[in-house]
Residue frames relative to the residue before (quaternion, step in Angstrom):
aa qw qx qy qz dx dy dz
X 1.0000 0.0000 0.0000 0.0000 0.00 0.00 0.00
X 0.1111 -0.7524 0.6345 0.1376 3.69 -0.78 1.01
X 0.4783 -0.7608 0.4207 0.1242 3.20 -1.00 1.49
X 0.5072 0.5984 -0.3682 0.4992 3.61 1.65 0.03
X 0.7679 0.3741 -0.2524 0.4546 3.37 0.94 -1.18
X 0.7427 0.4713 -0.3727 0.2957 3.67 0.77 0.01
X 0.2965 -0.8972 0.3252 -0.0378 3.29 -0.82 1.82
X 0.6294 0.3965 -0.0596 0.6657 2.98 1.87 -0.98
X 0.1572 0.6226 -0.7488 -0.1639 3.37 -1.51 -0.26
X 0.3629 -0.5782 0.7249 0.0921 3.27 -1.80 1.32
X 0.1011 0.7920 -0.5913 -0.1136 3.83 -1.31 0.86
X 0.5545 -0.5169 0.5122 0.4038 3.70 -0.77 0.24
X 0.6443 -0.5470 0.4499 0.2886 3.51 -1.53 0.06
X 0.8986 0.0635 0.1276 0.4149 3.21 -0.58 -2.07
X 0.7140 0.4121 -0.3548 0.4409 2.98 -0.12 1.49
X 0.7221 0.5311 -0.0179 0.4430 2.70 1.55 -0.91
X 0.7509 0.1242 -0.1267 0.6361 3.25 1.24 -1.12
X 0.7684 0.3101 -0.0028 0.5599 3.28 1.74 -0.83
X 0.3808 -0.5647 0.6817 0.2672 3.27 -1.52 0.79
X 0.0306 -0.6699 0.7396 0.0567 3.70 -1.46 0.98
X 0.2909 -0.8319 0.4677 0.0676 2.89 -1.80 0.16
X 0.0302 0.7960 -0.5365 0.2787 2.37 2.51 1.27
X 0.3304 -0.5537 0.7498 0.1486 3.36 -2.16 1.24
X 0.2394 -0.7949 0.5531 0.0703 4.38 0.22 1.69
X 0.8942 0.3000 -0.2682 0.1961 3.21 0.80 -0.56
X 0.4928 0.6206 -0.4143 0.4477 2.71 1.81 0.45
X 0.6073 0.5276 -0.4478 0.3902 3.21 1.21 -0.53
X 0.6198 0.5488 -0.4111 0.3817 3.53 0.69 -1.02
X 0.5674 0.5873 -0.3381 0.4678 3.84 1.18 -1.12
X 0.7467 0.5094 -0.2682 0.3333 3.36 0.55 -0.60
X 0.5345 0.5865 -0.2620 0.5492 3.23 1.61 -1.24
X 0.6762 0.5389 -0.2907 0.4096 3.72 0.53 -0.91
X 0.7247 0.4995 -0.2293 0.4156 3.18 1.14 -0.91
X 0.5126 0.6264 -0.3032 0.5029 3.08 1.55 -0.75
X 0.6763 0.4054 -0.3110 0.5306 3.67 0.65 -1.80
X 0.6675 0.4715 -0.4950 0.2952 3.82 0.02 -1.00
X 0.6568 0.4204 -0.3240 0.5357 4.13 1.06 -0.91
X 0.6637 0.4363 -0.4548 0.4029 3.54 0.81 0.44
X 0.9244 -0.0750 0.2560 0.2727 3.62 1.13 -0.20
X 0.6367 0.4964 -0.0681 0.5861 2.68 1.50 -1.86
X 0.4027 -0.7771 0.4444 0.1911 3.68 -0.66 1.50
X 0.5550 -0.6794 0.3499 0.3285 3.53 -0.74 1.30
X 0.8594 0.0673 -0.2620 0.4339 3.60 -1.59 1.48
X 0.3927 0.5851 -0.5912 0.3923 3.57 1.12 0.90
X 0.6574 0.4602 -0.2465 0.5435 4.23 1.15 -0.45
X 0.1281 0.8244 -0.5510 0.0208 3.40 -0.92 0.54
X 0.6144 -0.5957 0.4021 0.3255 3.30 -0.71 0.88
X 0.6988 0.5697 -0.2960 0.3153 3.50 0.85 -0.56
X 0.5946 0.3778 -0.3138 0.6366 3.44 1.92 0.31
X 0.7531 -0.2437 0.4684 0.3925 3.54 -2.29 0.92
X 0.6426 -0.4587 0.5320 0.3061 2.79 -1.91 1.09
X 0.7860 0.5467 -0.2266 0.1787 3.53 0.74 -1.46
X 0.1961 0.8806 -0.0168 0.4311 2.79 2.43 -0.32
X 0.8469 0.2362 0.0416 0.4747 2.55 -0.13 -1.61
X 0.5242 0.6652 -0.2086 0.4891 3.55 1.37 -0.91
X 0.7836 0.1593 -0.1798 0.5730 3.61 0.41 -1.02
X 0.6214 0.3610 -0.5447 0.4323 3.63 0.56 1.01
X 0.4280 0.6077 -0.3714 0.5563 3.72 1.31 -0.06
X 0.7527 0.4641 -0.2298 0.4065 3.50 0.83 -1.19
X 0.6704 0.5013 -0.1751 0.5183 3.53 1.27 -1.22
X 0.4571 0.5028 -0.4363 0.5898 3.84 1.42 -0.44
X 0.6758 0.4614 -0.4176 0.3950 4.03 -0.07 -1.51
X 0.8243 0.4072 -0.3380 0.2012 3.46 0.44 -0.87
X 0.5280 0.6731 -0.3042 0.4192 3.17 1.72 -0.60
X 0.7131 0.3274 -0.1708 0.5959 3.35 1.17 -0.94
X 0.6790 -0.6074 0.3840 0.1505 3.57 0.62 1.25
X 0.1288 0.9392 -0.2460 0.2019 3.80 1.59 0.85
X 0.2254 -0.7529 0.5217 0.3318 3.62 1.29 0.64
X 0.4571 -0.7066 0.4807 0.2463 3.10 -1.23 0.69
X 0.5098 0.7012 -0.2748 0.4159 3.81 1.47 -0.12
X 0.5041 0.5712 -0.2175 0.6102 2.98 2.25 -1.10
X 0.7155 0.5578 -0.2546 0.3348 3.34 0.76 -1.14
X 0.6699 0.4147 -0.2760 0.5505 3.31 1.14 -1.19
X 0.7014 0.4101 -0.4330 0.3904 3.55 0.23 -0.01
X 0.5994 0.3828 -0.5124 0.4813 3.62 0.74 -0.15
X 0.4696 0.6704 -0.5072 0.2700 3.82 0.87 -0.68
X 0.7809 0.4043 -0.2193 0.4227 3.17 0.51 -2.27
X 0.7091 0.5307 -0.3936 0.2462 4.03 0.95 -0.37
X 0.3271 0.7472 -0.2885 0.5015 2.92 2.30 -0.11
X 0.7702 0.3706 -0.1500 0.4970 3.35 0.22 -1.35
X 0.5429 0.5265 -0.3154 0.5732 3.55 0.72 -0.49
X 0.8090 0.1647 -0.3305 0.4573 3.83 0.43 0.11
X 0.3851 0.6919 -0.4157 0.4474 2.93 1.45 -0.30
X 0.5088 0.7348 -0.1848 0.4088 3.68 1.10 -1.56
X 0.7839 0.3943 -0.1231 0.4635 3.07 0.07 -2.00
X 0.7003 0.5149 -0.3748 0.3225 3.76 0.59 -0.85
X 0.6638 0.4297 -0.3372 0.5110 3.49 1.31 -0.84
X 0.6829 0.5734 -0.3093 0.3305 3.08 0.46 -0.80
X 0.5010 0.6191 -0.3553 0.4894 3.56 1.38 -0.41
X 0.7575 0.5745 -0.1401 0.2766 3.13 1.19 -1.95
X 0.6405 0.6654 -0.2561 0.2854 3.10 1.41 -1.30
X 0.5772 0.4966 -0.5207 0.3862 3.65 0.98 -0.11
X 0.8393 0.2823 -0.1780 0.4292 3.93 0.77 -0.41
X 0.0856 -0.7192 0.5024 -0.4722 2.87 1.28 2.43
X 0.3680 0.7707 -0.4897 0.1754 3.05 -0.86 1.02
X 0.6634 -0.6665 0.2135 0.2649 3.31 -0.73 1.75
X 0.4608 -0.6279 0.5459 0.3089 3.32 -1.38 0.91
X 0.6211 -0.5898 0.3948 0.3324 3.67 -0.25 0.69
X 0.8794 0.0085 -0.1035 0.4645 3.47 0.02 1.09
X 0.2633 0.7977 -0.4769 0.2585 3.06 1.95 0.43
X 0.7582 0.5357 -0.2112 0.3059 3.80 0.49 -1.46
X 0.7364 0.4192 -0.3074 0.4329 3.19 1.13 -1.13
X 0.6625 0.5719 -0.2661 0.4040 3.57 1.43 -0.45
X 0.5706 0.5511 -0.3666 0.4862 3.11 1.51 -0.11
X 0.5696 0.6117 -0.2619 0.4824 3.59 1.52 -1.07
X 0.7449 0.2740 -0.3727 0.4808 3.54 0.85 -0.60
X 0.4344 0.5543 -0.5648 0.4301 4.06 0.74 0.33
X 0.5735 0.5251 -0.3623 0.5140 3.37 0.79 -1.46
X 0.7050 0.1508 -0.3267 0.6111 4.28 -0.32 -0.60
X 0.5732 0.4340 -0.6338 0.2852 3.49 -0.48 0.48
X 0.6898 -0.4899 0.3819 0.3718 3.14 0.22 -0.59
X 0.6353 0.5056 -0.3295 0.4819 3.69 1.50 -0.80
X 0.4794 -0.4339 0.7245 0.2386 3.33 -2.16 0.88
X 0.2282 -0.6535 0.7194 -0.0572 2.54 -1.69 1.56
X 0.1719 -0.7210 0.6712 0.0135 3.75 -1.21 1.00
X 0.2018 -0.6241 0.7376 0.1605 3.71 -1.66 0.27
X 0.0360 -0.6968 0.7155 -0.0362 3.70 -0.76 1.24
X 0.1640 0.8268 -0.5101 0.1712 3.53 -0.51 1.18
X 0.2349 -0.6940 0.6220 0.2761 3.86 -0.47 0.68
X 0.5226 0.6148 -0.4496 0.3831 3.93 0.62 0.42
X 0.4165 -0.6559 0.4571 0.4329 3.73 -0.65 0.24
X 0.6745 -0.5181 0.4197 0.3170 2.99 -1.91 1.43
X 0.5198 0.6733 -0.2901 0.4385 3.78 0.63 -0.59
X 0.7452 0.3140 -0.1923 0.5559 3.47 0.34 -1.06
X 0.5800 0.5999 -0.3117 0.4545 3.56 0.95 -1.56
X 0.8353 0.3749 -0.2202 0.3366 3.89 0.58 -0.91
X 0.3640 0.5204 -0.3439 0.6917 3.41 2.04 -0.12
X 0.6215 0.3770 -0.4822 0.4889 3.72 -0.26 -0.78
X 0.7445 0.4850 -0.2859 0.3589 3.86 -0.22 -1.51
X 0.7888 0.2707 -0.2310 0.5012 3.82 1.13 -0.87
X 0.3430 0.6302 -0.4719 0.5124 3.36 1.17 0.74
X 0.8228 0.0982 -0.1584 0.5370 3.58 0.32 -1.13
X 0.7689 -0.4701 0.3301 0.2809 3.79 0.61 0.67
X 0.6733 0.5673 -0.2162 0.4220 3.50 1.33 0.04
X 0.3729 0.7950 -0.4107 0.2454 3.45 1.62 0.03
X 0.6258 0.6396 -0.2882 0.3408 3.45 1.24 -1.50
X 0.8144 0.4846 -0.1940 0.2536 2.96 0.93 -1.18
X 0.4375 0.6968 -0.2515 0.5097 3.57 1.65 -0.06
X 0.4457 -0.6207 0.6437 0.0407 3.60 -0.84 1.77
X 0.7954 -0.2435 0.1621 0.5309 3.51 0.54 -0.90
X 0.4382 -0.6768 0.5872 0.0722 3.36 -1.94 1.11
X 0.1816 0.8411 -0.5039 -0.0748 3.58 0.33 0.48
X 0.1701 -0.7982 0.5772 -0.0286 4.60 -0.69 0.89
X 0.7482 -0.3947 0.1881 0.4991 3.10 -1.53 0.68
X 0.8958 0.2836 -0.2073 0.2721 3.48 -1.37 0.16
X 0.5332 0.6327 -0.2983 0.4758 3.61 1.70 -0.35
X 0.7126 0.3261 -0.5079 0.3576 3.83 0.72 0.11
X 0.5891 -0.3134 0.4192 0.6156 3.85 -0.35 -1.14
X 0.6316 -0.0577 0.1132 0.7648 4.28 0.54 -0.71
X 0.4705 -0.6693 0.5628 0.1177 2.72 -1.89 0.99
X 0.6832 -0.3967 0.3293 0.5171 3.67 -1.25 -0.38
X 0.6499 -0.2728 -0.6191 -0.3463 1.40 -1.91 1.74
X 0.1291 -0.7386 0.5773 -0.3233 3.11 0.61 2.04
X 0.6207 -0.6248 0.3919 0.2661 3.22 -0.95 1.61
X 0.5540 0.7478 -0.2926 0.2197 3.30 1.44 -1.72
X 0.7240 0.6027 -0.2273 0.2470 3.19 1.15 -1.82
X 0.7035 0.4873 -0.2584 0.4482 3.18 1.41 -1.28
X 0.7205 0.5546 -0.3073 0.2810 3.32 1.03 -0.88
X 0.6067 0.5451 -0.2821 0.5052 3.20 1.55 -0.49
X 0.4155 0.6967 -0.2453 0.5309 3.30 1.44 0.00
X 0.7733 0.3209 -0.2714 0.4746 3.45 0.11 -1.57
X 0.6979 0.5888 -0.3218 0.2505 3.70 1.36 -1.36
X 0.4433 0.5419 -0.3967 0.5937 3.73 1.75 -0.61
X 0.7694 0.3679 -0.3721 0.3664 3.62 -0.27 -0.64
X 0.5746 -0.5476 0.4121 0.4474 4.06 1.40 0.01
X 0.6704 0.6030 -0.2030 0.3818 3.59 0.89 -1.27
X 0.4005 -0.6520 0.5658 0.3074 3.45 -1.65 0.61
X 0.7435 -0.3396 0.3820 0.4313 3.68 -1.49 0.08
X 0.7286 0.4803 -0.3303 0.3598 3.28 1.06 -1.69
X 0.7167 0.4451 -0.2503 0.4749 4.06 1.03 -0.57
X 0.5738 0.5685 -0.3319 0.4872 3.49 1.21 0.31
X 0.0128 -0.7809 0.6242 0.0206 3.64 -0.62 0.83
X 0.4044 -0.7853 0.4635 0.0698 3.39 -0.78 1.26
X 0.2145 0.8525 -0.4762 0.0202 4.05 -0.41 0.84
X 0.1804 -0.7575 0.6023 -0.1757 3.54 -0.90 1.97
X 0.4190 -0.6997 0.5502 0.1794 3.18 -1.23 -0.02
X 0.6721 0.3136 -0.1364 0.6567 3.86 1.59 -0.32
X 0.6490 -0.6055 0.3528 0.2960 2.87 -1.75 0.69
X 0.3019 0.7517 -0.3913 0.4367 3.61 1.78 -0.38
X 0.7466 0.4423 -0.1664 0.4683 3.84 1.01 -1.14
X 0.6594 0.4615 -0.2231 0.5500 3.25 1.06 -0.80
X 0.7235 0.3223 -0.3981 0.4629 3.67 0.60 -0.40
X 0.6182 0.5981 -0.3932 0.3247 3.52 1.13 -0.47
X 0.4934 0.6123 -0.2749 0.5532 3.46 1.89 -0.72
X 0.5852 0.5330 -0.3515 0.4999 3.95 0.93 -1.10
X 0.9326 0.1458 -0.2317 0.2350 3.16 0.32 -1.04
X 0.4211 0.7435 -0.3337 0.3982 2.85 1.68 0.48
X 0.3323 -0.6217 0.5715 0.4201 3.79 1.70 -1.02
X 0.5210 0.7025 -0.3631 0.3212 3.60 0.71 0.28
X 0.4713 -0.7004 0.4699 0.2578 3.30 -0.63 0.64
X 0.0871 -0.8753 0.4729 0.0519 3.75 -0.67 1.00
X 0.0249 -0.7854 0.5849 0.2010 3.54 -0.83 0.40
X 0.3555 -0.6900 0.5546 0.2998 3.93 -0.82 0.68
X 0.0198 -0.6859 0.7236 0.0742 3.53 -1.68 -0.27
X 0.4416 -0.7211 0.4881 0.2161 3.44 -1.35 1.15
X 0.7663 0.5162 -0.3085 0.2262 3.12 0.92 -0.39
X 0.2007 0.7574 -0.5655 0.2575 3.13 0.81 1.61
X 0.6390 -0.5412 0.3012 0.4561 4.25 -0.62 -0.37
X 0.6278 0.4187 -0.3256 0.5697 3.33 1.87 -0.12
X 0.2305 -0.7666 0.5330 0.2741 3.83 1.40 0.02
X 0.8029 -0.1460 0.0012 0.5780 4.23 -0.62 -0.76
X 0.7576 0.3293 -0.4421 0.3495 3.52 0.15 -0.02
X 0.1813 0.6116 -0.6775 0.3662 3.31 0.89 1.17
X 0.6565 0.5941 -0.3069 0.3491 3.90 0.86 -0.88
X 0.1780 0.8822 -0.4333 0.0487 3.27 0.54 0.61
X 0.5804 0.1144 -0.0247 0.8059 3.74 1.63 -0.61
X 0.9100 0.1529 -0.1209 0.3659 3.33 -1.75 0.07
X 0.1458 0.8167 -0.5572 0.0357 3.77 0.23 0.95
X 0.7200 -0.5800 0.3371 0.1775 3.00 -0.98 1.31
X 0.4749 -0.3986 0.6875 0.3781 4.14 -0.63 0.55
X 0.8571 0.4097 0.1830 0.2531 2.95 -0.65 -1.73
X 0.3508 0.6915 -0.5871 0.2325 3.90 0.12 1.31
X 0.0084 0.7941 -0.5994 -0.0998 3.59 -1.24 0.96
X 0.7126 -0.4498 0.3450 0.4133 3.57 -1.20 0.53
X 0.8433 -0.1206 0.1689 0.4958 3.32 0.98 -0.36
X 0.7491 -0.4419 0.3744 0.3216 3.57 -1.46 0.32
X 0.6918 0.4309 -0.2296 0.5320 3.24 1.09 -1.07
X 0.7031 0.5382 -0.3253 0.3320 3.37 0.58 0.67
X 0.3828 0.8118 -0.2155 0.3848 2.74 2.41 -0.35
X 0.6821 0.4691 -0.3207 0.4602 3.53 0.84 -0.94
X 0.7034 0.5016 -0.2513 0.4365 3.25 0.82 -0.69
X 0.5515 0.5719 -0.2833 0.5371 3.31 1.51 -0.11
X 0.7026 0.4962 -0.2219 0.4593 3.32 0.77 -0.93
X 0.6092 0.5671 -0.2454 0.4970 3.31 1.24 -1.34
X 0.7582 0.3712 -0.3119 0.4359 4.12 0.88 -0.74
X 0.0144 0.8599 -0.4095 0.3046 3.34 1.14 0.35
C-alpha cells in the first residue's frame, strides 16, 4: 500500500464501526422459510451460510425449475422486506465500536473520502451512523441493493470507489469478516482487517488480511506510519 496514493477509505458497518444487535439467525431462519414455501426443497438452505449464499443457491434452484421471473421478484422484494424489519428493529441498540467516531473524524480532517459499503439497508446503516455521531462525516452511504452485486463481488467495491471519483488503487477497504477481505481480493483492492467484529480472528476464515488491527481506532495511526 503506497500511503501517497491512498485517498479514500470504504468501511463495512456492523462490526466494524458498530456493535449491532441484529438477531442473523433468525433472520436468515426466516428467509429460508420463506424460500423453502417458495419452492426451494427442504434442508438444501441453512442458516449456517451469508445471506448472499444462500441467495445464489435459491436463485440457481428457481432457474432449474423454470421460475418466472415475476415469481422471482416478488419473493426477492419479500426477502428484503424482512431482511428490513430485522435491522431496523435492531438499530435502536447500536452501539459504537470504541473509538470508531473520533477516528473516523480525524480521516474526515485529513483529507480522505470516506464511504459505507454495507450488505445492510442504507436506512438502518444511516440511523446506526447518526446514533453514534458519525453520519456527517461520510461522502457516501452505500446498502443492500445500491451496487450492481453485492459483497463480496468485485462489483461492490468498484462501484464504490467510482461514486467516490477515486481509483481502486487509492482506496483502502476496512471490514471485520472474511466476506470483506475476499470482496477486496477480488476487487484488486487494498484491505485492512479489524478484530472487533463478534467472531474477532476467526472471522478469518479464507483470505486473511496482510493487515489486522484491534480496531478502527487504530487506523489513523496506521495510515499516518506509512
Amino acid at each position: 500500500m503506497a500511503p501517497n496514493m491512498i485517498k479514500g477509505v470504504v468501511f463495512d458497518l456492523d462490526g466494524t464501526l458498530i456493535h449491532s444487535s441484529i438477531d442473523f439467525p433468525k433472520m436468515k431462519r426466516l428467509m429460508i422459510e420463506i424460500l423453502e414455501a417458495s419452492g426451494v426443497p427442504n434442508g438444501v438452505l441453512t442458516p449456517n451460510d451469508t445471506t448472499v449464499v444462500t441467495l445464489a443457491k435459491a436463485e440457481k434452484i428457481w432457474k432449474e425449475q423454470g421460475k418466472p421471473e415475476d415469481e422471482r421478484e416478488t419473493i426477492r422484494r419479500t426477502l428484503d422486506e424482512t431482511m428490513d424489519q430485522g435491522e431496523l428493529e435492531a438499530a435502536p441498540g447500536v452501539k459504537e465500536v470504541e473509538g470508531a467516531t473520533a477516528a473516523v473524524r480525524k480521516l474526515k480532517e485529513g483529507g480522505y473520502k470516506l464511504a459505507i459499503l454495507t450488505r445492510s439497508h442504507n436506512a438502518y446503516a444511516v440511523e446506526a451512523l447518526r446514533k453514534i455521531g458519525a453520519v456527517r462525516y461520510f461522502d457516501l452511504i452505500l446498502g443492500r441493493g445500491e451496487t450492481p452485486k453485492p459483497k463480496p463481488y468485485a462489483e461492490a467495491l468498484q462501484h464504490s470507489a467510482e461514486l467516490m471519483g477515486l481509483s481502486l488503487d487509492e482506496v483502502v477497504f476496512v471490514g471485520d469478516h472474511h466476506i470483506d477481505s475476499t470482496c477486496a481480493h477480488n476487487a484488486g483492492c487494498h484491505f485492512v482487517g479489524v478484530r472487533s467484529g463478534p467472531r474477532g480472528e476467526e472471522s478469518w476464515a479464507q483470505n486473511r488480511p496482510q493487515v489486522i488491527l484491534d480496531s478502527v481506532a487504530d487506523l489513523p495511526g496506521y495510515l499516518n506510519s506509512l
